[in-house]
FIFIPA-704102 format. One record per residue: residue number from 1; x, y, z of N, C-alpha, C in turn. Coordinates in steps of 0.2 Angstrom, whole numbers, plus 2048, in hexadecimal, padded with zeros to 3 digits. Example, Ala and Ser with C-alpha at 12.3 -4.5 7.8 and 13.67 -1.06 7.14 Angstrom:
! residues 2
SITE / 1 / 842 / 7E4 / 827 / 83E / 7EA / 827 / 842 / 7F0 / 827
SITE / 2 / 840 / 7F5 / 823 / 844 / 7FB / 824 / 840 / 800 / 827
This chain:
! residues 224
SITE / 1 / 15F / 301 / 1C5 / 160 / 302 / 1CC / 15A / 2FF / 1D0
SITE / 2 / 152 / 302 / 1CF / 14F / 2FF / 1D2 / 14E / 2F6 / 1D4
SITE / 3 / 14F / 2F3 / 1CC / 151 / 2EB / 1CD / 154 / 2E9 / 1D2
SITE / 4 / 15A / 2ED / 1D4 / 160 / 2EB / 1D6 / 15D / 2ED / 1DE
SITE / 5 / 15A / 2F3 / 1E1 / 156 / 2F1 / 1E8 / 151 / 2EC / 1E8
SITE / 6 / 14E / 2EC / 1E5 / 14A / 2E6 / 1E6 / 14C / 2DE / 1E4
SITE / 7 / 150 / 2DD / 1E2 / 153 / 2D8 / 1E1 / 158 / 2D6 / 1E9
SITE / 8 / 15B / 2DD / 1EC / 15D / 2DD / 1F3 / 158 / 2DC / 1F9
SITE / 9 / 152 / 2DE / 1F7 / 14D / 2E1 / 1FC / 14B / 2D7 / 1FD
SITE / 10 / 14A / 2D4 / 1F7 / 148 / 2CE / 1F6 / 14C / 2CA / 1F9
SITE / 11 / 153 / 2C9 / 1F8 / 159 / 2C6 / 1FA / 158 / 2C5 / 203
SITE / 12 / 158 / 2CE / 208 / 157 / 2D0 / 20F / 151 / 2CC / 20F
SITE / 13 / 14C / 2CB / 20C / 144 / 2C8 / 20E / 145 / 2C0 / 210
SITE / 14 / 149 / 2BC / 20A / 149 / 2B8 / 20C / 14F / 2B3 / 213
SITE / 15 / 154 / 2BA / 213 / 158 / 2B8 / 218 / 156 / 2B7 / 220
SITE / 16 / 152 / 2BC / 21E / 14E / 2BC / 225 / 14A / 2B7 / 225
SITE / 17 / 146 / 2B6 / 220 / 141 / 2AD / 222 / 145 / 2A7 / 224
SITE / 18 / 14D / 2A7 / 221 / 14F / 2A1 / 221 / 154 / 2A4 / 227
SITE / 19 / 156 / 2A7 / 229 / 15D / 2A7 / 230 / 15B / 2A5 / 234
SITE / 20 / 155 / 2A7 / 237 / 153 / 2A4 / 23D / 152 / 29C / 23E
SITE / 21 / 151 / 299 / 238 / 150 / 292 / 23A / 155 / 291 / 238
SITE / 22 / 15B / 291 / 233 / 162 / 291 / 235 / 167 / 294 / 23C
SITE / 23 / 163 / 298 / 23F / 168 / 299 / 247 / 161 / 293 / 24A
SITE / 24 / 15E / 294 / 249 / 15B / 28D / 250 / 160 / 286 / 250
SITE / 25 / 161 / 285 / 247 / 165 / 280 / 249 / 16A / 27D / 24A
SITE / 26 / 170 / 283 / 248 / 177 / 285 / 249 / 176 / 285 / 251
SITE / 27 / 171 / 286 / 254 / 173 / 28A / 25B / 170 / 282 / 25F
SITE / 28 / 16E / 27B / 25C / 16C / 277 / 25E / 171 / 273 / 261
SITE / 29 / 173 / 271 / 26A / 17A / 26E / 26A / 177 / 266 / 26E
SITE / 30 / 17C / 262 / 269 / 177 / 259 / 26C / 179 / 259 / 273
SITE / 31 / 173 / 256 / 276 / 175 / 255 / 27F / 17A / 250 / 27E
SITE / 32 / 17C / 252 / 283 / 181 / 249 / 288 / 17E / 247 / 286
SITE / 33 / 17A / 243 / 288 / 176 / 23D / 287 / 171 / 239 / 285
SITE / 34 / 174 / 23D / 27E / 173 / 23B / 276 / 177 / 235 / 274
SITE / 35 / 174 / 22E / 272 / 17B / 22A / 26F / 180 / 22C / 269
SITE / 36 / 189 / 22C / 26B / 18C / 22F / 267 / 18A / 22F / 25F
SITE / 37 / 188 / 22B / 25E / 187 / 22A / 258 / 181 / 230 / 254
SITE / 38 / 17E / 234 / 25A / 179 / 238 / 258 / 17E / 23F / 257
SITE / 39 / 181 / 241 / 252 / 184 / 245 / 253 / 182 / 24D / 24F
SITE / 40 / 183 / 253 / 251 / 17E / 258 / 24C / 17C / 256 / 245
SITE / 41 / 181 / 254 / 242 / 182 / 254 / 23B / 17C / 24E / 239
SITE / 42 / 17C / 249 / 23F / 179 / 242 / 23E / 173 / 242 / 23E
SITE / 43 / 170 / 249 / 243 / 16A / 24B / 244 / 166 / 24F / 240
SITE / 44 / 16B / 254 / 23C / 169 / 256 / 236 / 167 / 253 / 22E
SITE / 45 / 16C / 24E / 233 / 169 / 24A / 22A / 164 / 246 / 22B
SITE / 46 / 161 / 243 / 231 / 15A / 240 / 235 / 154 / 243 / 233
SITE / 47 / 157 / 249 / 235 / 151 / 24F / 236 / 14B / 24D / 231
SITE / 48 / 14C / 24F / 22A / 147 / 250 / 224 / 142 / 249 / 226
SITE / 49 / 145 / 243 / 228 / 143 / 23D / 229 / 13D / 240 / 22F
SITE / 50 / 13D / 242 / 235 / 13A / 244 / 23A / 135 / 249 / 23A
SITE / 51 / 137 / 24E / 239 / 135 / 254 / 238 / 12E / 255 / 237
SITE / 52 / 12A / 252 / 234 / 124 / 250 / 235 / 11F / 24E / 23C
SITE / 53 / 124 / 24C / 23E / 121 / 24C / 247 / 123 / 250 / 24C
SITE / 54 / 126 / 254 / 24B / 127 / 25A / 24F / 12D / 25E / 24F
SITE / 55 / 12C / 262 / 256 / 136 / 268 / 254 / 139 / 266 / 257
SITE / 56 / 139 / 260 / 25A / 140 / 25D / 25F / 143 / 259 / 25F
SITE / 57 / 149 / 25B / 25E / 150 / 255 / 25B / 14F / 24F / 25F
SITE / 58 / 14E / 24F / 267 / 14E / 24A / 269 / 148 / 244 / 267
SITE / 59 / 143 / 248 / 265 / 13E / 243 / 261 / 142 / 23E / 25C
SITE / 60 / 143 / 244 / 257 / 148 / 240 / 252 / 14B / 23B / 252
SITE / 61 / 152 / 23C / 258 / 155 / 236 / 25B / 151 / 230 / 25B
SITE / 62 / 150 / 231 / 262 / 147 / 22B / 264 / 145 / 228 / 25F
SITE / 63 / 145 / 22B / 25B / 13F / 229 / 255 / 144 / 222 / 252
SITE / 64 / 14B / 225 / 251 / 14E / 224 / 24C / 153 / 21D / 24F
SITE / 65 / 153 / 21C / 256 / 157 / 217 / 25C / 14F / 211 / 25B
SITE / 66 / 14A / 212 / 259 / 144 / 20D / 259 / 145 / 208 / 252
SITE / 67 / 14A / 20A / 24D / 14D / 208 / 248 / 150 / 202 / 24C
SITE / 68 / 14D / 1FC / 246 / 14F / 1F6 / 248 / 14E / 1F0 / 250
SITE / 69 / 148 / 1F4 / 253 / 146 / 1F2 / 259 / 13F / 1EF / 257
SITE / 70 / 13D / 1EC / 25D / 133 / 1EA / 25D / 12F / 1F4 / 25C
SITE / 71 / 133 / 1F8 / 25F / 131 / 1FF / 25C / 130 / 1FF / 257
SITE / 72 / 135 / 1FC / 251 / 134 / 1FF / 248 / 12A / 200 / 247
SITE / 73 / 126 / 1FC / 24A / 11F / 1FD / 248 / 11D / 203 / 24C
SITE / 74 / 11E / 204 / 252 / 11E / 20D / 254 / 11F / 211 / 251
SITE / 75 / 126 / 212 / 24F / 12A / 215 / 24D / 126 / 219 / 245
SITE / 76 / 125 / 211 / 240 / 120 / 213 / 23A / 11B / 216 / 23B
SITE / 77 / 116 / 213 / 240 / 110 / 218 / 244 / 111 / 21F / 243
SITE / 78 / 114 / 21F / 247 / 117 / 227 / 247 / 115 / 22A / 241
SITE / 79 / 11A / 228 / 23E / 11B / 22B / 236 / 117 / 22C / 231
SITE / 80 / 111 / 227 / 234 / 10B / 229 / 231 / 107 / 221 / 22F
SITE / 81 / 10A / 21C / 231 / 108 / 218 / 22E / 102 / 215 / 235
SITE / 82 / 0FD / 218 / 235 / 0FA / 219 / 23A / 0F1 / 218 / 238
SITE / 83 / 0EE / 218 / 23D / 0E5 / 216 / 23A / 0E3 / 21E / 236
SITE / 84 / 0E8 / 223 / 23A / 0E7 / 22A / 235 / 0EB / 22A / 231
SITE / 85 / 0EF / 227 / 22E / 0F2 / 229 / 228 / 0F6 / 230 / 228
SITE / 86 / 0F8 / 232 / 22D / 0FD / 238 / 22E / 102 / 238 / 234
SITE / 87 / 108 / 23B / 233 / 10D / 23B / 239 / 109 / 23D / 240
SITE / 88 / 10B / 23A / 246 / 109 / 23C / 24B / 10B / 241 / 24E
SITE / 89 / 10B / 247 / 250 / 10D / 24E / 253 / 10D / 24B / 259
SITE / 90 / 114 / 24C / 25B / 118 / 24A / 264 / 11C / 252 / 265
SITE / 91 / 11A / 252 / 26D / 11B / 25A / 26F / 11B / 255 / 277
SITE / 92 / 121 / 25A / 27A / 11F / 25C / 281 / 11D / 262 / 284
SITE / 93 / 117 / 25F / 286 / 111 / 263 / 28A / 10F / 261 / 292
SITE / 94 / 10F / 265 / 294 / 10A / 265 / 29A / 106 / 262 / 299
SITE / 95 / 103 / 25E / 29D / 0FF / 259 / 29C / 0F8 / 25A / 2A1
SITE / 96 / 0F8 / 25D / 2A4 / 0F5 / 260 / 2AA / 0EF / 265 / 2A7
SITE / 97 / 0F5 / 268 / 2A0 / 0EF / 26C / 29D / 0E8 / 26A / 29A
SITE / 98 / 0EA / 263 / 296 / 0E4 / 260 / 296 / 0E0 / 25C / 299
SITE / 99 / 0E1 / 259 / 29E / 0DE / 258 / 2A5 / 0E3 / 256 / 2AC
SITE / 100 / 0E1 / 25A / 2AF / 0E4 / 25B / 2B6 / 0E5 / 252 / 2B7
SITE / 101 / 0E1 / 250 / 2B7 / 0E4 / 247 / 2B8 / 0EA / 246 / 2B4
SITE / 102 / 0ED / 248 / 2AD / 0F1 / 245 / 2AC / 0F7 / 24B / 2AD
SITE / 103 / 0F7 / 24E / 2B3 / 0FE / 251 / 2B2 / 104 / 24E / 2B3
SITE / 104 / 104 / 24A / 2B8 / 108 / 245 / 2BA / 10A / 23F / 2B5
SITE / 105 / 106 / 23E / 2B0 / 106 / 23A / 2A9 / 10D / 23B / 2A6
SITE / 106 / 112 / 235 / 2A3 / 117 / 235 / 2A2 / 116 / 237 / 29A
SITE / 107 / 112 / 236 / 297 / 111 / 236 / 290 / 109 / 235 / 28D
SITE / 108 / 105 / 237 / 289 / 0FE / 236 / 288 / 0FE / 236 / 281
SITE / 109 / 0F9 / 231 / 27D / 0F7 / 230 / 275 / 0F3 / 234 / 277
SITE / 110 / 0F0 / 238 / 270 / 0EB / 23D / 270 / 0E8 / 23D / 26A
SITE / 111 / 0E3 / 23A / 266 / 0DF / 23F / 261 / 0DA / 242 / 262
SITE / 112 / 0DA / 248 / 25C / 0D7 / 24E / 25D / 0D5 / 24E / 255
SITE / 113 / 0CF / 24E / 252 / 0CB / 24D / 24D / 0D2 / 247 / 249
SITE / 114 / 0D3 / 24B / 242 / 0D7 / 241 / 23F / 0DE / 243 / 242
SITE / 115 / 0DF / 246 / 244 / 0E7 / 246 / 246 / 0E8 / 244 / 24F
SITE / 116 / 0F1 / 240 / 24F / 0F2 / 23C / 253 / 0F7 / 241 / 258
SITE / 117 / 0F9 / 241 / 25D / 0FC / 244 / 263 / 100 / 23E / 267
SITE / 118 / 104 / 240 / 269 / 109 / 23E / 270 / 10D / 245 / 272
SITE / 119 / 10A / 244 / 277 / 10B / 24B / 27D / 111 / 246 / 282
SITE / 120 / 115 / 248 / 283 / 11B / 246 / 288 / 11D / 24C / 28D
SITE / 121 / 11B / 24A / 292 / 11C / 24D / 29A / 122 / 252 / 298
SITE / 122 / 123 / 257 / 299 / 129 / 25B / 29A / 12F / 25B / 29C
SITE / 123 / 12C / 257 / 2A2 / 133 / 256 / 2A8 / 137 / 250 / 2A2
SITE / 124 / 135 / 24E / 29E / 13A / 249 / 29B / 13F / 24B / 295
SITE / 125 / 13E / 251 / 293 / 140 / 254 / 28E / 147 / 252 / 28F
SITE / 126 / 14B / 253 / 294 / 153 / 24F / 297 / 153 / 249 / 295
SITE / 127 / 14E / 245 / 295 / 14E / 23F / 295 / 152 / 23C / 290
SITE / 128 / 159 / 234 / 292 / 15E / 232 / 28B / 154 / 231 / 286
SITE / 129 / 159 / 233 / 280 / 155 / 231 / 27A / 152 / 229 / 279
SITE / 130 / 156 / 226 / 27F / 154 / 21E / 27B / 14E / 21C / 280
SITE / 131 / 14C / 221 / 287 / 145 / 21F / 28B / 141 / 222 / 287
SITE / 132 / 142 / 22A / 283 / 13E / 22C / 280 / 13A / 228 / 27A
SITE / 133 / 13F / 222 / 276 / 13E / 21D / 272 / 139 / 219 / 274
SITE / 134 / 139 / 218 / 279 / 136 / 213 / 27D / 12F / 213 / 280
SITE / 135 / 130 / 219 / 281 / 12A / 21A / 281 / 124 / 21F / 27E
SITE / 136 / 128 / 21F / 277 / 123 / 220 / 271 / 122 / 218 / 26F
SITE / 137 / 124 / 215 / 26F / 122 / 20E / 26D / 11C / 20D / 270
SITE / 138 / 11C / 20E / 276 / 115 / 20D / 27A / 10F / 211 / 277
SITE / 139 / 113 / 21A / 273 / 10C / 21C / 273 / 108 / 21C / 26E
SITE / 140 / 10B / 21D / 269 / 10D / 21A / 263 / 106 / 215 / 260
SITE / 141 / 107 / 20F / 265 / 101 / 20B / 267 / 0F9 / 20D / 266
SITE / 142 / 0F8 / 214 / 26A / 0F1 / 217 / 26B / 0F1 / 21A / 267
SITE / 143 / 0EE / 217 / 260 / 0EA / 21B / 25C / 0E4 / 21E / 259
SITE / 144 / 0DF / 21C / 25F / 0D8 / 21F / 25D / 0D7 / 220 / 265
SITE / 145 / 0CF / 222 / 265 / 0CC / 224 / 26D / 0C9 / 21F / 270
SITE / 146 / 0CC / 218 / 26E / 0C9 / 216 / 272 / 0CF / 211 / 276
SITE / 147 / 0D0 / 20C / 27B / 0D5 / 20B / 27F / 0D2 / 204 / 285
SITE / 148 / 0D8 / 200 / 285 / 0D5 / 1F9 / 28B / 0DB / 1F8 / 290
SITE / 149 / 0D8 / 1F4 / 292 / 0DF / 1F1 / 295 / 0E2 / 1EE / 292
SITE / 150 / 0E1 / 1E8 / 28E / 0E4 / 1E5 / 288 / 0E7 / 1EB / 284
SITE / 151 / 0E6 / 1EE / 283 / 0EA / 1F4 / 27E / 0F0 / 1F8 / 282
SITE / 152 / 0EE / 1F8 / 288 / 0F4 / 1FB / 28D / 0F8 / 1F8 / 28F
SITE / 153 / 0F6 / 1F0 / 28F / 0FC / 1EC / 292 / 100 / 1EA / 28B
SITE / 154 / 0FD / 1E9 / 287 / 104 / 1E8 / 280 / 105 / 1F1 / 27D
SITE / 155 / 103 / 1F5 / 27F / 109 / 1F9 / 27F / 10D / 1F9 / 284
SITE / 156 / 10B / 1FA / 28B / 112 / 1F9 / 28D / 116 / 1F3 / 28D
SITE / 157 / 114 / 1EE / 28C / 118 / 1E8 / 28A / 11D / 1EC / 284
SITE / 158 / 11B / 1ED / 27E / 120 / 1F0 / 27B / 125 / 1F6 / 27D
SITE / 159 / 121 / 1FA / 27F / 127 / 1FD / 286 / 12D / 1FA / 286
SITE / 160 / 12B / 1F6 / 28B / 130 / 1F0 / 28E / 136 / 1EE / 28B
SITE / 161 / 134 / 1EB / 286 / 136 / 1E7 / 27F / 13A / 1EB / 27F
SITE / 162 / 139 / 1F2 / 27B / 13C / 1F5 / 27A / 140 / 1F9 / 27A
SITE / 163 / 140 / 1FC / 281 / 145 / 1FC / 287 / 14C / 1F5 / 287
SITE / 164 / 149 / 1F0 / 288 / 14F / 1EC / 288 / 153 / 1EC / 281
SITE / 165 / 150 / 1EE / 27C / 155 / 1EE / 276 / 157 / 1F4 / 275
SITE / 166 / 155 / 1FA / 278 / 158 / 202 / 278 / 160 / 1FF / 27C
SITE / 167 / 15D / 1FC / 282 / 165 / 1FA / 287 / 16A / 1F7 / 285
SITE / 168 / 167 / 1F3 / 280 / 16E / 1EC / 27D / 171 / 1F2 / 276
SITE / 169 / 16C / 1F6 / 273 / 16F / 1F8 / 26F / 172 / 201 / 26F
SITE / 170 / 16F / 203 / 275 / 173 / 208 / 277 / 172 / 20A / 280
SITE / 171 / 177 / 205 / 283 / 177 / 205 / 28A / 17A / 20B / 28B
SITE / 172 / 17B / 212 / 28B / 17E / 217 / 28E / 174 / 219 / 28F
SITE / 173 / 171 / 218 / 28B / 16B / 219 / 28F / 165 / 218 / 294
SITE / 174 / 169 / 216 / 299 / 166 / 214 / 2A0 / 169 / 21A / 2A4
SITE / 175 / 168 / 21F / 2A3 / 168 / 223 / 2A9 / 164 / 223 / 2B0
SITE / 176 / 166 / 21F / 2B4 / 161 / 21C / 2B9 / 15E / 222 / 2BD
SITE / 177 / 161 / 228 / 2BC / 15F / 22D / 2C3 / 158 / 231 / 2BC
SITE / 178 / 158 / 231 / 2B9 / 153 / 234 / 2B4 / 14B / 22F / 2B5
SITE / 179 / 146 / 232 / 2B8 / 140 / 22E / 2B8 / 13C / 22D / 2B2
SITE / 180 / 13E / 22E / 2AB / 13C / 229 / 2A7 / 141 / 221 / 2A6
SITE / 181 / 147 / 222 / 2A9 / 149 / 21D / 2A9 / 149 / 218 / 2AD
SITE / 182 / 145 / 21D / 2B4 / 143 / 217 / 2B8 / 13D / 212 / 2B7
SITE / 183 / 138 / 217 / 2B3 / 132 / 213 / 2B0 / 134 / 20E / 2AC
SITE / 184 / 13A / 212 / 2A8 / 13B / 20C / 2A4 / 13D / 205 / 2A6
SITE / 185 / 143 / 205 / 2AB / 147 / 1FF / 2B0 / 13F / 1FC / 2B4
SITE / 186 / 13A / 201 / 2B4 / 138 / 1FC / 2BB / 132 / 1F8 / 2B6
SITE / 187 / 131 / 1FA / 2AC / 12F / 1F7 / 2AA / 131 / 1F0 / 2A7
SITE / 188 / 138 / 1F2 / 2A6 / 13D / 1EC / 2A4 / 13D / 1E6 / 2A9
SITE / 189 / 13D / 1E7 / 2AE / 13C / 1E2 / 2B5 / 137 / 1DD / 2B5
SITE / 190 / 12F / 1E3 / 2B3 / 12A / 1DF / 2B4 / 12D / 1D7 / 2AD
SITE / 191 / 12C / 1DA / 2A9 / 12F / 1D7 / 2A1 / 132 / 1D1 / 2A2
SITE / 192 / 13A / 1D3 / 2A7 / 13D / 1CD / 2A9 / 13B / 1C7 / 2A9
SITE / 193 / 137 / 1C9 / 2B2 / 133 / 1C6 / 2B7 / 12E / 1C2 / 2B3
SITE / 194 / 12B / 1C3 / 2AE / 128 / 1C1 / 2A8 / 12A / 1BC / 2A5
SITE / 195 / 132 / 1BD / 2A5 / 136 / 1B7 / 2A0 / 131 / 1BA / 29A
SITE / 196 / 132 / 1C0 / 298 / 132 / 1C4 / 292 / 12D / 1C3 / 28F
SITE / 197 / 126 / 1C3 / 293 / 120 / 1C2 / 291 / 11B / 1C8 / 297
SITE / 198 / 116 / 1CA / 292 / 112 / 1CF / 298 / 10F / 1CD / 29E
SITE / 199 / 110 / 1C7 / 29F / 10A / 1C4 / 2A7 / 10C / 1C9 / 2AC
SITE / 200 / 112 / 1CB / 2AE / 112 / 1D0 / 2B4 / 10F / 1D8 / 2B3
SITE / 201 / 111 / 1DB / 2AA / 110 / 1E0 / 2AA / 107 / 1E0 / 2A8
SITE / 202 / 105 / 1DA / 2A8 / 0FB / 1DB / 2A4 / 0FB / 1DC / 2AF
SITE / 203 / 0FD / 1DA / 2B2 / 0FA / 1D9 / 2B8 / 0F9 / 1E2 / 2BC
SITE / 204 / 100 / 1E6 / 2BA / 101 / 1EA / 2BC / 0FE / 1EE / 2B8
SITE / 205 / 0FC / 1EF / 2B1 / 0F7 / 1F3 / 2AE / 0EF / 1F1 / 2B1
SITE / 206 / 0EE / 1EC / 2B3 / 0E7 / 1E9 / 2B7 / 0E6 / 1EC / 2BD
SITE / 207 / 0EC / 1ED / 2C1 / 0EB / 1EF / 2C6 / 0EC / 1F9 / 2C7
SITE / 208 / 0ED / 1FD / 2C1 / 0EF / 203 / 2C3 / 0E7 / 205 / 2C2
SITE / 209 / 0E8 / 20A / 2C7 / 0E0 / 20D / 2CA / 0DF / 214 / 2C3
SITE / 210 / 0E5 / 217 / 2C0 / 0E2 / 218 / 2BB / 0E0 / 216 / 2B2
SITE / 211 / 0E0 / 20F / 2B3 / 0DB / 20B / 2AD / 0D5 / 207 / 2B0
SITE / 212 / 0D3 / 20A / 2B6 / 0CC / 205 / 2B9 / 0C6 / 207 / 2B4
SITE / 213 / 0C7 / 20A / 2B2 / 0C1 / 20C / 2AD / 0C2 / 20A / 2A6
SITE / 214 / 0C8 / 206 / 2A4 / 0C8 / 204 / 29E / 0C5 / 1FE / 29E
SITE / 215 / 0C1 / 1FE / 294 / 0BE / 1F5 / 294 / 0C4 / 1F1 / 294
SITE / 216 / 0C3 / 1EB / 294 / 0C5 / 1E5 / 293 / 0CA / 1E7 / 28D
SITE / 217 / 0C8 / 1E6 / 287 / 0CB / 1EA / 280 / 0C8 / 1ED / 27E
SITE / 218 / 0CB / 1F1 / 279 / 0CC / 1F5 / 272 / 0CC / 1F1 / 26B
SITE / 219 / 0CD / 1F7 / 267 / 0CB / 1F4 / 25E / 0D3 / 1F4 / 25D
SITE / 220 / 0D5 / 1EE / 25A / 0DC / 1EB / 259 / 0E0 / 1E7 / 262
SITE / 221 / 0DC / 1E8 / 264 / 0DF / 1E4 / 26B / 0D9 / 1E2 / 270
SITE / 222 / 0D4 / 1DA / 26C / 0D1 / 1D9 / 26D / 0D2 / 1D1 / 272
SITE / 223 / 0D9 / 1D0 / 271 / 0DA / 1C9 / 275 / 0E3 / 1C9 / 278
SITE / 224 / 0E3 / 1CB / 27E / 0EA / 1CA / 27E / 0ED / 1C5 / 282
């Protein structure tokens, strides 16, 4: 008789460790504008692949729409194939909290002794999955403390890039009233305007008032 409570008592312990993260993710519903193909079942089966960089489906997605773009070397990054050799941990946070200057910041690279960060603004947590794509591509990019303009302008260049293959290969992701997607359009333009090279977007990283402090270049982006 006693095996047989404790054998119960064991059974209730462990139900209770696993139900809750079984209702978290029975109770997960895909937004609208998720591309269809991202469907629960399609998300679950993604997951184990992801999960390593954070709690949020739409990371997932993101991660996973960088698949067969100029993002696939982002996308790796991420996962670990990085100057730290470990997945990069992506959260949205208040950005404000680590310095009032970046509150307004759309997105920020961050290490913090050997591990890598991307902090993504809040206000974009709605944002379709494929500007979120887009602009991990960029951050993906910043993996150490140090940073140039050469370093800033071919990230966003990739941006760019990448953005126009997120559109050809899933155009329901241009939600034009969402402001990461204006970011994104008004970087696809400069790109155009380029005839699909950086000459307009190196101009416009030259000119924003917050990189005036940065050198020339960084280590891996020493000539662009």
């Amino acid at each position: 008789m006693k095996i047989r409570k404790i054998l119960f008592a064991i059974a209730i312990a462990q139900f209770l460790l696993i139900a809750p993260s079984q209702a978290k993710n029975n109770d997960f519903v895909v937004p609208a504008n998720f591309p269809k193909q991202y469907t629960k079942e399609y998300i679950e089966k993604i997951t184990p692949v992801y999960k390593s960089t954070g709690k949020d489906p739409i990371i997932y997605v993101a991660l996973d729409m960088l698949k067969g773009t100029n993002g696939e070397f982002s996308r790796n990054a991420i996962l670990g194939n990085n100057l730290s050799q470990r997945p990069v941990k992506i959260e949205f946070r208040d950005l404000g909290e680590i310095n009032p200057e970046y509150k307004s910041f759309d997105a920020l690279g961050w290490k913090k002794g050997k591990n890598l960060y991307i902090y993504i603004n809040p206000r974009h947590k709605d944002a379709p999955p494929g500007a979120i794509a887009a602009l991990l591509s960029h951050e993906a990019l910043h993996q150490d403390e140090y940073n140039s303009l050469a370093e800033e302008t071919y990230a966003w260049t990739m941006e760019a890039a990448v953005w126009c293959e997120i559109l050809r290969i899933f155009p329901e992701s241009d939600e034009n009233l969402h402001p990461l997607v204006t970011r994104e359009n008004t970087l696809k333009k400069l790109f155009e305007k380029g005839n699909y090279s950086n000459k307009y977007i190196k101009k416009t990283v030259h000119s924003n008032a917050g990189y005036k402090n940065l050198p020339a270049t960084s280590p891996g982006f020493e000539d662009l």
